[in-house]
C-alpha positions in Angstrom: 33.3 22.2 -18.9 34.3 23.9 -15.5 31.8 25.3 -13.8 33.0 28.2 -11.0 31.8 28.6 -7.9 31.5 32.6 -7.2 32.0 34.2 -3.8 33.1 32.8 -0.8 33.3 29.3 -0.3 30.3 27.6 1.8 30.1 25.5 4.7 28.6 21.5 3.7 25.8 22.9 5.3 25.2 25.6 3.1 26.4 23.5 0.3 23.8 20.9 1.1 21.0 22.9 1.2 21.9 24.6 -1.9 21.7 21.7 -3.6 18.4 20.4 -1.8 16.8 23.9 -3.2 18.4 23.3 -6.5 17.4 19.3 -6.5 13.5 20.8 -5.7 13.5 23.9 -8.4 14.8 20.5 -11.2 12.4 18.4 -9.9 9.7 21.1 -10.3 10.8 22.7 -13.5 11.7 19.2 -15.5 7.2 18.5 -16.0 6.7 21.8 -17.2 9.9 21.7 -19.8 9.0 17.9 -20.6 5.0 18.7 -21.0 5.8 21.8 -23.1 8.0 18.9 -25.6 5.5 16.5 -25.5 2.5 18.6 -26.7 4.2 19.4 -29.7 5.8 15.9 -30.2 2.2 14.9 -29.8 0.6 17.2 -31.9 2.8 15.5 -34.4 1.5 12.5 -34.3 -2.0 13.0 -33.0 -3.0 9.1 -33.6 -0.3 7.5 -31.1 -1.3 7.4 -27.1 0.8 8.4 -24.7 2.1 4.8 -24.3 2.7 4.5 -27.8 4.8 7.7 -28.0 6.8 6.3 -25.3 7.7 3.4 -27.2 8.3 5.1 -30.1 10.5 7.5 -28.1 12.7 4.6 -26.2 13.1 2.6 -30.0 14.2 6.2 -31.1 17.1 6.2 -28.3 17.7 2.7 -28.3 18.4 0.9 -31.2 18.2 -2.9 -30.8 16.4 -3.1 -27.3 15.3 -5.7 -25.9 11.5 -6.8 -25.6 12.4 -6.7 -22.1 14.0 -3.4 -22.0 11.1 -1.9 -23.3 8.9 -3.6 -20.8 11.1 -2.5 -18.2 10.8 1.2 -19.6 7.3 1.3 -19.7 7.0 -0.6 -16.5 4.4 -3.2 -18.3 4.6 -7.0 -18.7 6.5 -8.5 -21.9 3.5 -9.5 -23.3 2.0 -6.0 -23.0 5.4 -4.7 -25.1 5.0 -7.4 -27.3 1.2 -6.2 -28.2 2.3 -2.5 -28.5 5.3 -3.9 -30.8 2.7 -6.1 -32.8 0.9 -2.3 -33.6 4.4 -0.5 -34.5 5.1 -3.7 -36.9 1.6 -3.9 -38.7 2.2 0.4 -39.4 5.5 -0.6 -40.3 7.5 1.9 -37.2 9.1 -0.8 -36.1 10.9 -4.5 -37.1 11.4 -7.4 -34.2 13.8 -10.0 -35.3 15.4 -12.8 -33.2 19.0 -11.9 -31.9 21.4 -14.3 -33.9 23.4 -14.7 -30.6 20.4 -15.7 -28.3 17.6 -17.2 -30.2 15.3 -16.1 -26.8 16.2 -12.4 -27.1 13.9 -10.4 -29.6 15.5 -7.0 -30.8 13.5 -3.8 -31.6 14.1 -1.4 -34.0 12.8 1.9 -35.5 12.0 1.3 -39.4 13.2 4.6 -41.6 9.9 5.1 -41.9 8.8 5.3 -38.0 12.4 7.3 -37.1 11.0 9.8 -40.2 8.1 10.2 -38.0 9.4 10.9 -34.7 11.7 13.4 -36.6 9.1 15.2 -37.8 7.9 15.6 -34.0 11.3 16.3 -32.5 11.8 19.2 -35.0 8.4 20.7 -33.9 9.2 20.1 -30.4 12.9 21.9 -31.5 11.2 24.7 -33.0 8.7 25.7 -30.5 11.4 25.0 -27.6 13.6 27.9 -29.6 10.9 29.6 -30.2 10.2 30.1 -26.0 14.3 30.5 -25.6 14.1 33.5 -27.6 12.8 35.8 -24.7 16.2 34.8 -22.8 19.3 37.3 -22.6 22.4 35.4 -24.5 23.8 35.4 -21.2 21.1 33.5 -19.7 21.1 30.8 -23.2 24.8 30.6 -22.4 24.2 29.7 -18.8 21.4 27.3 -19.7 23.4 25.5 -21.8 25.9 25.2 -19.8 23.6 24.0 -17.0 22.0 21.5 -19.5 25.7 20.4 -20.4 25.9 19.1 -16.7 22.5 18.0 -16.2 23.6 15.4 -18.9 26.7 14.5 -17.4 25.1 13.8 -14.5 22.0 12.0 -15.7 23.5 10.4 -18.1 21.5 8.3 -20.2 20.2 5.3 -17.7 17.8 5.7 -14.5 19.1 3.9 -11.4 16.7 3.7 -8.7 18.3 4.0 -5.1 16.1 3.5 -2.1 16.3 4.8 1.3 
């Protein structure tokens, strides 16, 4: 995708603050797109916490973490994980088997059944996001998708922290 750049060409100045007003309008916008997705995930499955729904979520996107990984995600202790893991296994969400490779490592995984679940939630979520979309021009759906197109690219899949 190439993305144009119309009118005159700016100074890095300009540029820079540009972006700094863009970076601020993302950073604003991104909790009220992401609390709008999550109430309706949610409302899907009423019983999980918010903590829970963020496992669920991570095991959705990342088949065969680590315990580790998920601590990491979370920002918890392995043994906290491993007690949120315990509840997905006894409900059947989730399976934790010993990597074959690395006796230490345990891998997580979605059951069909817990994936089934968080389907059902990300198809609300899909449907009340279209839903809201609907009051856009096409012109303005084509240029949000565009925009979301790059946002990807950009953010790609993995957080890295940088510090100042």
């Amino acid at each position: 995708m190439n993305i144009v750049a119309e009118g005159p060409p700016q100074s890095p100045a300009q540029g820079s603050r540009e972006i700094a007003a863009c970076a601020a309008r993302l950073v604003d916008t991104a909790p009220l797109v992401v609390r709008c997705i999550r109430t309706q995930m949610r409302a899907q499955l009423p019983t999980l916490t918010l903590t829970q729904f963020r496992v669920m979520a991570f095991l959705y996107r990342q088949r065969d973490c680590s315990l580790t990984e998920l601590a990491e995600h979370l920002g918890v202790t392995r043994s906290t994980a491993s007690g949120l893991i315990d509840r997905f296994v006894r409900r059947r969400w989730a399976t934790r088997t010993i990597d074959r490779g690395n006796r230490r490592r345990v891998m997580l995984r979605l059951t069909h059944r817990g994936a089934a679940q968080f389907d059902i939630a990300k198809h609300a979520a899909r449907r009340d996001a279209a839903r809201r979309l609907a009051a856009l021009s096409s012109a303005q759906v084509g240029a949000l998708r565009q925009s979301l197109h790059a946002l990807t690219r950009v953010f790609g899949d993995r957080v890295e922290v940088t510090r100042p």
